[in-house]
C-alpha positions in Angstrom: 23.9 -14.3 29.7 22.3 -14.8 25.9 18.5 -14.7 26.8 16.1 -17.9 25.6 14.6 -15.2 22.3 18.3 -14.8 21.5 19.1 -17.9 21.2 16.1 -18.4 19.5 16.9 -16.0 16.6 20.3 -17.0 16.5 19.1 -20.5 15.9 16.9 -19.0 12.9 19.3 -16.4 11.8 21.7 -19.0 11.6 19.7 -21.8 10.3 21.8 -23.7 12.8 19.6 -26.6 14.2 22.0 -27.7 17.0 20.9 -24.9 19.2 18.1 -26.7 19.6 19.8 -29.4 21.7 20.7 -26.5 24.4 17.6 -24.6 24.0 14.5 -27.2 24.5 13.8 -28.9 27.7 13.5 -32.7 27.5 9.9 -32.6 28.2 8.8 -29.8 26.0 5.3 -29.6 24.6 4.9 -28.3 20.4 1.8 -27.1 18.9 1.5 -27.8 15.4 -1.0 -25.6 13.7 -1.7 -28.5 11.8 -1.2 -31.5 14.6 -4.5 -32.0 16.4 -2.7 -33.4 19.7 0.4 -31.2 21.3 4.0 -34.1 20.9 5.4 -33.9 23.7 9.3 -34.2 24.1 12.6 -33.0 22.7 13.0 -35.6 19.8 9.5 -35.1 18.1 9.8 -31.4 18.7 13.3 -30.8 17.7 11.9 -33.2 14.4 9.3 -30.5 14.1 11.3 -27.6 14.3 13.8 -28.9 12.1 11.3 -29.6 9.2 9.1 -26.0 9.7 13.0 -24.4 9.7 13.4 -26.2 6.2 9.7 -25.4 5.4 9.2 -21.7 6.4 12.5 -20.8 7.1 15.2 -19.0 4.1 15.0 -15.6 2.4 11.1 -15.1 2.6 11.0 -15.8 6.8 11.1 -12.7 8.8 10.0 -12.1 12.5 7.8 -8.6 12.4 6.6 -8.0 16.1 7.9 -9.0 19.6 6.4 -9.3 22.9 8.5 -10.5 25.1 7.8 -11.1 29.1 9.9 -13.0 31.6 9.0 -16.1 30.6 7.4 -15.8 27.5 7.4 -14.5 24.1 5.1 -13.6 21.3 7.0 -13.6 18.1 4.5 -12.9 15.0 6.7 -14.2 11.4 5.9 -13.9 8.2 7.1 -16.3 5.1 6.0 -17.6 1.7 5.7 -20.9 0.4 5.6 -20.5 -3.2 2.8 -18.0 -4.1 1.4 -18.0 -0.9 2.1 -15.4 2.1 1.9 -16.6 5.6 1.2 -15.3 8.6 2.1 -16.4 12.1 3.0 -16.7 15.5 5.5 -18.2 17.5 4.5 -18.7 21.2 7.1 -19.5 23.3 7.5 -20.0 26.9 10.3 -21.0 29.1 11.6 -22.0 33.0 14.0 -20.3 35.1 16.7 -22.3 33.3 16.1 -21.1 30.2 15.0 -23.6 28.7 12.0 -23.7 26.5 9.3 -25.8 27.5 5.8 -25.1 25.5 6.0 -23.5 21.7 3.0 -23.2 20.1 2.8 -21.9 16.5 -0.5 -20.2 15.0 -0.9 -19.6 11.3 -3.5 -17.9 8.9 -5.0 -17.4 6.5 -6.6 -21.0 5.4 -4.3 -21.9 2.2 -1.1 -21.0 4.2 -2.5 -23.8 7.0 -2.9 -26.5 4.0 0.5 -25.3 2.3 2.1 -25.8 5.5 0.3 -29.1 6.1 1.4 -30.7 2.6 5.0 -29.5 3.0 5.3 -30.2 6.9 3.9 -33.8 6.0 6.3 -34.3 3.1 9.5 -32.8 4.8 8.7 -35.2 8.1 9.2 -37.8 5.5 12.2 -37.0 3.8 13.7 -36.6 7.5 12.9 -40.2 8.2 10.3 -39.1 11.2 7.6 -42.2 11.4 4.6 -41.4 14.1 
């Protein structure tokens, strides 16, 4: 059996956003670093996912260190957008079914939060997501 991390890199490795729709549990909670209040459920965070992938995601994105439990993961990434470098984490846990139900991601430094912010916002857009 393909663990809930492998999926999860195939998904990225991939770029192949329709994993998604096996991987998330329908009640799943997403941490934005730049969302004050956690969205709860598979359409907003698959919404999420899908815009940070088109965001953070390409040539620059690379996964660096793992931790990795029975249930959850700590995946630290690193990207650019434009000029700047960013640095983050991925926290990801899941159930006994493999599915994932929190994912929380953490960022630094400062103008990698607001470069994030301003693309996330406008990419959200572009994708049609209204709050």
């Amino acid at each position: 059996m393909i663990s809930t991390i492998e999926k999860w890199h195939q998904c990225m490795s991939s770029r192949d956003m329709s994993i998604l729709n096996e991987l998330l549990d329908e009640e799943v909670i997403f941490h934005s670093p730049v969302v004050w209040t956690p969205q709860k459920g598979k359409k907003i965070t698959t919404f999420y996912l899908m815009a940070a992938d088109q965001v953070l995601g390409g040539d620059h994105f690379s996964y660096k260190k793992e931790i990795i439990g029975e249930q959850q993961a700590c995946l630290e990434f690193e990207t650019k957008i434009g000029d700047t470098v960013v640095n983050g984490v991925d926290i990801i846990t899941w159930n006994e079914e493999g599915k994932i139900i929190e994912f929380k991601v953490m960022v630094r430094p400062l103008q990698a939060v607001n470069a994030i912010w301003q693309s996330m916002q406008t990419m959200l857009e572009s994708m049609g997501y209204k709050k």
